[in-house]
N, C-alpha and C positions, 0 to 999 in steps of 0.2 A: 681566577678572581675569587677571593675567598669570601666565607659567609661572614665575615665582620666589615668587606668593605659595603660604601656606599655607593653601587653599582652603579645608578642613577643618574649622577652626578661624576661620572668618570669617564673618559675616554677608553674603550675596548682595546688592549694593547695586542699587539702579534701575539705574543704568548698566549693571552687568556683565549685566543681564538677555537672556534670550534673547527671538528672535522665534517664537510655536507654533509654527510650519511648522520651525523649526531645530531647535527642544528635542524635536520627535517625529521627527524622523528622529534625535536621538544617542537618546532612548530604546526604539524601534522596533529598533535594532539589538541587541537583548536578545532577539529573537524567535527572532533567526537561528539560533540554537545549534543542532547537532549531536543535540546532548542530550535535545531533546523527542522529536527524530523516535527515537533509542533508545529514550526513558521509551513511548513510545507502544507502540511493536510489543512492548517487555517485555510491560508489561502486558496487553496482549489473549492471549499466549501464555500466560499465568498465567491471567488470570483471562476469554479471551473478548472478544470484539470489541466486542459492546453494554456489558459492564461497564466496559469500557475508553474510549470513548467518552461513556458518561454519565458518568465520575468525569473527565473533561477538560471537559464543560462544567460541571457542577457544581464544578470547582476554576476554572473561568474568572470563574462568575459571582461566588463567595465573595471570591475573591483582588481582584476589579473594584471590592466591594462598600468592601475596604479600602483600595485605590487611591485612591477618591476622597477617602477621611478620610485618608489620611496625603499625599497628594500637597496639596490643599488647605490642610494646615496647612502644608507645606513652604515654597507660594507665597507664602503671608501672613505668613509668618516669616522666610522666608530661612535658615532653620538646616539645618543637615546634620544626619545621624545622630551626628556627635562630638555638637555642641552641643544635640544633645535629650537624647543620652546625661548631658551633665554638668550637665543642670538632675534628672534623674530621677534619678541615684545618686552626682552630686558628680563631682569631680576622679579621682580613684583610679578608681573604677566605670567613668568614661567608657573613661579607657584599657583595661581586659579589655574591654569591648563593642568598642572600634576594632579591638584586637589580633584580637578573633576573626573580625570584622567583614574584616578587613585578609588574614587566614590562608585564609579562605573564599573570598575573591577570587581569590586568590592561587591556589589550587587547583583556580577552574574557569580560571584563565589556563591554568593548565600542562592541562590533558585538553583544551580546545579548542586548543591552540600542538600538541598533540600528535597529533591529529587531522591538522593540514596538514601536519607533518612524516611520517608516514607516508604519508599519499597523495602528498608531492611525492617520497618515497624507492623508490616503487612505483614514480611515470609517469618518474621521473628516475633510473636509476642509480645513475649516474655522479655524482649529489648527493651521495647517500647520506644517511644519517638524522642524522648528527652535525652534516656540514655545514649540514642543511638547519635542525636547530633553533634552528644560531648565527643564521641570516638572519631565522629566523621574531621572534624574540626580538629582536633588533635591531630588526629596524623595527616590532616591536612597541612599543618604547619611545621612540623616534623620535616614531611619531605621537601621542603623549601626549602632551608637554614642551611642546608651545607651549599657546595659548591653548583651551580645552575648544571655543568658541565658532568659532571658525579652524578649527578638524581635525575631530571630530569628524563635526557634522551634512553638512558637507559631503562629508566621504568617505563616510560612509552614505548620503548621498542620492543618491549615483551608484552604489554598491551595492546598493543597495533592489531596483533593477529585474531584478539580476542573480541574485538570490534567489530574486525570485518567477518569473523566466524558466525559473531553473534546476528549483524544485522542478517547474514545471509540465511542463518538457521532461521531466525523470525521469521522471515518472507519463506521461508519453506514449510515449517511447521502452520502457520496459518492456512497456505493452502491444503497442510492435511486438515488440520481442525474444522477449515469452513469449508474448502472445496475454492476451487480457482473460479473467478467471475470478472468478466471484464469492466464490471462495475464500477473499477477505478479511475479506469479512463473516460469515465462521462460526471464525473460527481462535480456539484456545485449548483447553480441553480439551472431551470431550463432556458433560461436567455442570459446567454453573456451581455457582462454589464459592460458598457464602451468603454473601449481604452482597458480593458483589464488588467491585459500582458504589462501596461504601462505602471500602473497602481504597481503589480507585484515585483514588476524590477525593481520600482523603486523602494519599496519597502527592503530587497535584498541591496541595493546599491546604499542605504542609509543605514548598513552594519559598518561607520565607517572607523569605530573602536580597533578595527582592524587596520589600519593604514596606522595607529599608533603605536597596536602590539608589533607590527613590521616592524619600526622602529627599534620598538627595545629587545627583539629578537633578532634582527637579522645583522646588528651588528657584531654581534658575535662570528660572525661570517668570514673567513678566508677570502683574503683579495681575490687569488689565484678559482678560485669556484662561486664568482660570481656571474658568471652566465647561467648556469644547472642553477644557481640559487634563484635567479630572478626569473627565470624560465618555468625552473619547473617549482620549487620548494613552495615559494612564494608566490606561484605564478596561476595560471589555466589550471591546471589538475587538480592542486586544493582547490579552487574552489567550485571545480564541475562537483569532486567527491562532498565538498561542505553543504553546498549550495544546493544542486543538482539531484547527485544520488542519494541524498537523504529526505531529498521533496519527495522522491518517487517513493524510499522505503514508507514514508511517514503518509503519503494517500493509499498507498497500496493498504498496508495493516488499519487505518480507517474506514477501506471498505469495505474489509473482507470480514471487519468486526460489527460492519451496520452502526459506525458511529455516527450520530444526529450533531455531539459536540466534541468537537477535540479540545483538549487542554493539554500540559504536559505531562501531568497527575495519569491522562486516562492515556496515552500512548506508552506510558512507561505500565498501565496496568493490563495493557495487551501485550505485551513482551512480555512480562510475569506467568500471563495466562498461557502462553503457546510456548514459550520456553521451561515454565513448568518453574517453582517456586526457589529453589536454591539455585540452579540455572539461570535462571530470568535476574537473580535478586546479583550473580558474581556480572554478570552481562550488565548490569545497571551497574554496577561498581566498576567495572572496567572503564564502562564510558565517559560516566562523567570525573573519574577520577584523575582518569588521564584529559578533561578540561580540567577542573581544580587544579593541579598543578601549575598552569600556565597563569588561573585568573590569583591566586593565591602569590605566584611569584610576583607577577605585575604588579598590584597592589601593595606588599610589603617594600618594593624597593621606590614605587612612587610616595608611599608614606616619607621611608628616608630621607628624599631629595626635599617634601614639602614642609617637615620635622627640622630640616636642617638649613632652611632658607628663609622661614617663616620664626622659628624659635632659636635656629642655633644651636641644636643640639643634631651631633651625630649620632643615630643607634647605629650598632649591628643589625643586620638583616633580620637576627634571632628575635631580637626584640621587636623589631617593624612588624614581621609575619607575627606575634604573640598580639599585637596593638589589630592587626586584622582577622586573625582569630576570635577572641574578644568581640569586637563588633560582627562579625557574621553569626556567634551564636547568639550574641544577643538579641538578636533580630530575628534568629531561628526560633527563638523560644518566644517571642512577641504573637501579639495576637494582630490579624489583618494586616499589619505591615509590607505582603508584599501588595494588596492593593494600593499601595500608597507609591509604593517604589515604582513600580511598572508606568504609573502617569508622571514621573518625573522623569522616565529614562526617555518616554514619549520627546520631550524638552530636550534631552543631554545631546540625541541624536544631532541635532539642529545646532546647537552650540558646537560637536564635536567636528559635525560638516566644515561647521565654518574655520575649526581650527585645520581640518585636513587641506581646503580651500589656500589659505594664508600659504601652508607649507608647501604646499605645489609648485606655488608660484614664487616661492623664493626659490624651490630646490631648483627649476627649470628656468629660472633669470641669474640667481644668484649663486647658486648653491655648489658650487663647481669646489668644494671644500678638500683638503689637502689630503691624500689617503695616510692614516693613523699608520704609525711605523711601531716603536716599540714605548712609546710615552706614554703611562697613564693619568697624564697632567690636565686638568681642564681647561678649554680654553678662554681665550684672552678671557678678560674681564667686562661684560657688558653693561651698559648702562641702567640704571635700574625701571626706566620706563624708554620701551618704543613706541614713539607715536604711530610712528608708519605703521605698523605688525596690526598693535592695537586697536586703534582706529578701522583697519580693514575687517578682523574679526570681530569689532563690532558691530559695524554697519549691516555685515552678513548675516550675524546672529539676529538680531532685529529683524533683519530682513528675511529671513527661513521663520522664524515668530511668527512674524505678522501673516505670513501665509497661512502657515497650521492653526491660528485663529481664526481666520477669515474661514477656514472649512470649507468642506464642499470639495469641486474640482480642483478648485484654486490651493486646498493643500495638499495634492499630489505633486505639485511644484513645488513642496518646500526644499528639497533635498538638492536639486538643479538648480535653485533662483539663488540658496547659500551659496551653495557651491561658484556659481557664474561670479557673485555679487564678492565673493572673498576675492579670487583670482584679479578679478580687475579692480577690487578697492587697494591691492596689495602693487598691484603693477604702473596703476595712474598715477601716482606720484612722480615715481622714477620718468614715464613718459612726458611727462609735463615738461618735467625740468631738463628734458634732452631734446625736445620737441624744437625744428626751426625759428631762429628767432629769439628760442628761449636766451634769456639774461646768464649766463657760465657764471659761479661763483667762485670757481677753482682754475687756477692756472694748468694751461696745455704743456 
């Protein structure tokens, strides 16, 4: 598929298909982020090490459970998140699900772009911060615009090893700097707060941006290596290693450093410290770079589809990734803005729930869609609103809302009550109308 089409919005033909070994190294790059080893050490500080650690395998296993259904359908359809989206809620529908789809990316582009710029602003000077976001963002955009297949898997596959080099060297240089202490496995307060393990699954089970990058990743996928894909690429393993191994790297380097407060800032500035300043600053670039690539792709080719359905205009990829460039550094160079971003993503989660919700429940009633042969034709033409789709996502959304308003206990259920309330706002219709009794409007 080349970097002028509108990826997005096309069917994944035989040809453009990836090789497993290719499509798991560009989706294995999803692992690397900054962000888990922050979500990790939060959460044991809140809520304790063991609750923190069982709500990361229990969000590994949950999250695995739906990798396989949504990655499987991916393979044997060829559809992205656009063209699931415009068979579930139509023409209109699809575009808000791209756009927020698109906003979302867009916004872990900029806190991981942000992350290397302040470590390269630390170990460099004389860079300085402004300088270094123009660079970062640059060749941020840079390695998108050719072919997904060309760039990606293979910069990730020479970075893969620098990841896991780096995490492992951190957790061993710290133990020389501070001395080993089992201090990691008791941090958090001295009374577990009830129900913790619950809180932190669900805060890991409510990364559900992940059942849509499945989506516009796994279709790229080989009919024939869709077991290995849904098992393993997509499956358990990323996410013990996302989830999992990077809670424990991310309490472990909290303890050993006597952090009071984690942020991303101060986990990235213990790496620096025990990995030692040009070391720590290529080990920060490795990692989050090999994320940027994935949130950078996302985003430029969700622009396309919502550019091209909203105004009628097709770009090139070149130009989408330049249109998300553009907004990441301007927002890099802003002042407080990510305080502002971070309580809106709060909201997107809940919204995204409820589109992952919808999708389930068509992919496991409906969805039995034709496996993609060699067409890269879109399909049929759908209507431009669905009631059904729409109506269920929005009852959901409202209804995951209304919890994380209400606060308290009662918003640790927002991400189940979405979830539950999508699934069965998407299916009661169809039940109703098949239901004994019911009045048949179609000839047998």
């Amino acid at each position: 598929m080349s970097a002028h089409s509108d990826t997005a919005t096309q069917l994944v033909s035989s040809a453009d298909r990836m090789s497993a070994a290719s499509l798991t190294m560009v989706w294995w790059s999803l692992c690397s982020a900054m962000f888990y080893l922050f979500l990790g050490a939060t959460l044991a500080l809140t809520f304790g090490t063991a609750s923190a650690l069982a709500g990361a395998a229990l969000g590994a296993l949950a999250m695995s459970v739906l990798g396989y259904v949504f990655s499987r359908y991916a393979i044997r359809s060829g559809r992205s998140c656009y063209l699931l989206s415009r068979e579930l809620f139509g023409t209109a529908g699809a575009s808000l699900a791209t756009l927020i789809f698109a906003v979302t990316a867009v916004y872990y582009a900029l806190f991981e772009s942000s992350v290397v710029a302040v470590a390269a602003s630390k170990v460099i000077p004389r860079l300085g911060y402004v300088s270094a976001c123009v660079l970062i963002v640059g060749y941020s955009v840079l390695l998108v615009t050719g072919s997904v297949q060309q760039w990606l898997d293979k910069l990730n596959a020479v970075l893969l090893p620098v990841y896991l080099l780096g995490l492992a060297g951190a957790v061993l240089l710290a133990i020389r700097q501070y001395g080993y202490s089992n201090a990691w496995l008791t941090v958090g307060p001295p009374t577990a707060a009830p129900y913790g393990w619950w809180i932190c699954a669900m805060a890991y089970f409510g990364l559900q941006l992940l059942m849509m990058c499945t989506l516009d990743f796994a279709r790229f996928g080989r009919t024939s290596d869709h077991g290995y894909l849904g098992l393993f690429a997509f499956g358990l393993p990323f996410y013990l290693v996302a989830f999992l191994v990077n809670a424990v790297v991310g309490i472990f380097l909290a303890a050993e450093a006597s952090l009071a407060n984690v942020s991303e800032t101060v986990v990235m500035d213990v790496c620096l410290a025990v990995l030692g300043g040009p070391v720590g600053l290529f080990f920060v670039w490795a990692t989050q770079t090999r994320i940027n690539t994935a949130n950078y792709f996302l985003s430029a080719t969700n622009v396309q589809a919502f550019l091209r359905d909203i105004a009628h205009i097709r770009l090139p990829r070149l130009l989408s990734a330049v249109i998300v460039g553009a907004l990441v550094l301007a927002f890099l160079l802003s002042t407080n803005v990510l305080k502002y971003i971070l309580i809106a993503v709060n909201y997107q989660a809940v919204i995204l729930t409820a589109w992952v919700g919808v999708a389930l429940a068509f992919i496991l009633a409906d969805g039995r869609a034709p496996t993609t042969d060699s067409t890269s034709v879109a399909p049929r033409q759908p209507p431009v609103f669905s009631a059904r789709g729409l109506a269920a996502w929005a009852l959901s959304a409202v209804s995951g809302l209304v919890t994380v308003y209400i606060g308290g206990s009662i918003a640790t259920l927002s991400v189940p009550v979405t979830l539950a309330v999508a699934v069965l706002g998407y299916w009661a219709p169809a039940a109703l109308r098949t239901r004994p009794g019911a009045v048949r409007t179609t000839q047998q």
